[in-house]
C-alpha positions as CSV (number, residue, x, y, z in Angstrom):
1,X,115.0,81.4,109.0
2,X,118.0,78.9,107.9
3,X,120.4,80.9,110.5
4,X,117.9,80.1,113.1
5,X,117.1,76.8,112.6
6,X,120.6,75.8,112.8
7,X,120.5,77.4,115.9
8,X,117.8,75.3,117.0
9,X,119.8,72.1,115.9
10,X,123.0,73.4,117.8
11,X,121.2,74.0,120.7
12,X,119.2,70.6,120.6
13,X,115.9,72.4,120.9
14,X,113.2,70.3,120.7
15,X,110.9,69.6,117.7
16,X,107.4,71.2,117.5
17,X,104.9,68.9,119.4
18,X,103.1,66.1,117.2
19,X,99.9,67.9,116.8
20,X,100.8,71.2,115.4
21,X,103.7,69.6,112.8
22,X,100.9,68.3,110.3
23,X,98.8,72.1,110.9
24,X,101.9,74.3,110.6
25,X,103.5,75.9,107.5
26,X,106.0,77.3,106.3
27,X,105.4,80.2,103.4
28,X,109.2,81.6,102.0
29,X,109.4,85.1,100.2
30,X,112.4,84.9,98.2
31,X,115.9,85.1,100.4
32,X,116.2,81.3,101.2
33,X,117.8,80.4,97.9
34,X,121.4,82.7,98.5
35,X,122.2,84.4,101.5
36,X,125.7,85.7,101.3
37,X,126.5,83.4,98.9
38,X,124.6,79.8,100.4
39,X,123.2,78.6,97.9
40,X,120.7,76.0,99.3
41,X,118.0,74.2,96.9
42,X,114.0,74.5,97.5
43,X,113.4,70.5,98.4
44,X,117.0,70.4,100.4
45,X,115.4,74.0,102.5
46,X,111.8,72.2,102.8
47,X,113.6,68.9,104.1
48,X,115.7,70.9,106.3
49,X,113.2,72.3,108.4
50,X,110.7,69.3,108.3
51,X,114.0,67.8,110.0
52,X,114.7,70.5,112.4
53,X,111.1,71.6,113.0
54,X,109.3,68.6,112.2
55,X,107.3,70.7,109.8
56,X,106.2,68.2,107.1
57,X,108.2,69.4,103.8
58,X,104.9,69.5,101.8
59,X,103.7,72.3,103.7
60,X,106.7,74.3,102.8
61,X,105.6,76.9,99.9
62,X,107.4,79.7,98.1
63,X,106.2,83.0,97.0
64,X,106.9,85.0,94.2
65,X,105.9,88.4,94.3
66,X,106.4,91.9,93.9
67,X,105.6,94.9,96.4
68,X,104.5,96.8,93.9
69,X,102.3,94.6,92.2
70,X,100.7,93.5,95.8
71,X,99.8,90.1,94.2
72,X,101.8,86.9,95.8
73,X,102.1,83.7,93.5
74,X,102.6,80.6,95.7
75,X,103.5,77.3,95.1
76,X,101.5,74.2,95.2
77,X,102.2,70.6,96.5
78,X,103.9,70.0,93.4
79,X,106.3,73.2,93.6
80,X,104.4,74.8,90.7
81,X,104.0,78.6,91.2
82,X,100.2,79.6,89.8
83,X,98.6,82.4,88.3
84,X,95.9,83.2,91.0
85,X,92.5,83.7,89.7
86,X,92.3,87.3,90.6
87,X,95.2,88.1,88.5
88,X,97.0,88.0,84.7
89,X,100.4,87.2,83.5
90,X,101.6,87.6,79.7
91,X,104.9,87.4,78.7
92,X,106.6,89.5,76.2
93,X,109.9,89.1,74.1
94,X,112.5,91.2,75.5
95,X,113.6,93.1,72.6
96,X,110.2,93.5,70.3
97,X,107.7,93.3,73.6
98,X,105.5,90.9,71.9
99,X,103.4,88.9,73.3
100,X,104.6,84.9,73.9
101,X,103.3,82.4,73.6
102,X,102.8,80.0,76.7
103,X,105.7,77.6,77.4
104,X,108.2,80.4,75.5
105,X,110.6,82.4,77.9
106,X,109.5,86.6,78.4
107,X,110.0,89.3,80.4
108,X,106.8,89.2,82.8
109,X,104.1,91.6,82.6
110,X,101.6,91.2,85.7
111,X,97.8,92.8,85.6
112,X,95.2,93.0,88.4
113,X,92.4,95.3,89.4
114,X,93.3,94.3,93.3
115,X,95.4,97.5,93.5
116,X,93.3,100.7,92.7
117,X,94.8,103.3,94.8
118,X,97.8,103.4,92.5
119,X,98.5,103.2,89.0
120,X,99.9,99.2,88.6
121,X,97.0,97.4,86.9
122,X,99.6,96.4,84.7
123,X,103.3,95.8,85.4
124,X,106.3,94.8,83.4
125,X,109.4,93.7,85.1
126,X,112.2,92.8,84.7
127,X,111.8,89.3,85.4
128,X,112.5,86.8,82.8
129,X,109.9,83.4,83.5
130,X,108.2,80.9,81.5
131,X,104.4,80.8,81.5
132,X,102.4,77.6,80.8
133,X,99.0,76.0,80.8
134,X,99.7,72.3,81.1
135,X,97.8,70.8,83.5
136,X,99.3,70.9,87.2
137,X,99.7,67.2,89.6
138,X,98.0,68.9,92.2
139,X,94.8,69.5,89.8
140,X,94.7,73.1,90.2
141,X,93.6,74.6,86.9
142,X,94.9,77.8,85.2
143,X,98.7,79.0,83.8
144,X,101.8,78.0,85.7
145,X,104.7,80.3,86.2
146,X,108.6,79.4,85.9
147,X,110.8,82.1,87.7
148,X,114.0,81.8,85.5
149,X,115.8,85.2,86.6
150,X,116.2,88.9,86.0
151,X,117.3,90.5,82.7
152,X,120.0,93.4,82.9
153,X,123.7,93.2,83.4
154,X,123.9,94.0,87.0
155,X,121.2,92.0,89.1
156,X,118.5,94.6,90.6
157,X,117.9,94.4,94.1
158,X,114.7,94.1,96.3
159,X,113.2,96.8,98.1
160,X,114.0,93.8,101.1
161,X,117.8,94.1,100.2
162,X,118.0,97.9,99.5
163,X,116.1,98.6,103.1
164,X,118.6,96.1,104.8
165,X,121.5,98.6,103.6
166,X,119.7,101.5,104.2
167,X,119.9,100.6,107.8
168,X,123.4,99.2,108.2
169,X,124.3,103.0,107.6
170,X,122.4,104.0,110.2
């Protein structure tokens, strides 16, 4: 999406029209924050394209997520990730597995009944976040989420990023 937007720019293509900036959005999966090596930050990529596109950077959300778990965690107005109703998040110390307490960094463990045709009701990954229940700006109620990074010594890679070099042996 960043490739092609500076495209647009190059080009000088115009802006979406004034009535569809304010009712279009913009919802990320992952990739936008380092692409062979560009590093770009989540408010400098949501003022980028409200520049190019004229997409308002409020309307610019991230999702974390996991294909297996098949639940997506997306941000709010305030850039908060939350814990969707339909769905539980614990974290657990990395070496005993206990559970944290909120606010204390964990490896994520994920639960939901959504998924029933295979056995991930409950997840742990290798994720290491921060879970909390203060109160969020944008009102919303239940625990936030704070993606802080993988745990291991080499950094896993996305079914996304393992399919991508699948197919540049092809």
């Amino acid at each position: 999406m960043f490739h092609t937007l500076l495209e647009v720019e190059r080009r000088g293509l115009p802006r979406l029209p004034e009535p569809l900036r304010a009712l279009s959005w913009v919802l990320t999966g992952g990739g936008w924050k380092n692409h062979k090596g560009e590093i770009i930050g989540r408010q400098e990529f949501a003022r980028f394209i409200e520049r190019i596109s004229g997409i308002p950077a409020r309307n610019v959300r991230d999702l974390f997520g996991l294909s297996e778990h098949g639940v997506g965690y997306v941000d709010c107005e305030a850039g908060r990730l939350h814990v969707p109703v339909y769905a539980h998040a614990v974290t657990r110390d990395v070496y005993t597995l206990e559970l944290q307490p909120p606010g204390r960094l964990g490896m994520l463990q994920l639960f939901s009944p959504i998924l029933r045709t295979v056995p991930t009701l409950s997840l742990l990954t290798t994720d290491q976040v921060v879970l909390d229940d203060r109160p969020c700006a944008c009102g919303r109620p239940g625990m936030g989420l704070e993606y802080v990074g993988r745990l291991g010594l080499t950094q896993y890679e996305g079914c996304a990023i393992r399919a991508l070099d699948y197919l540049k042996v092809a």
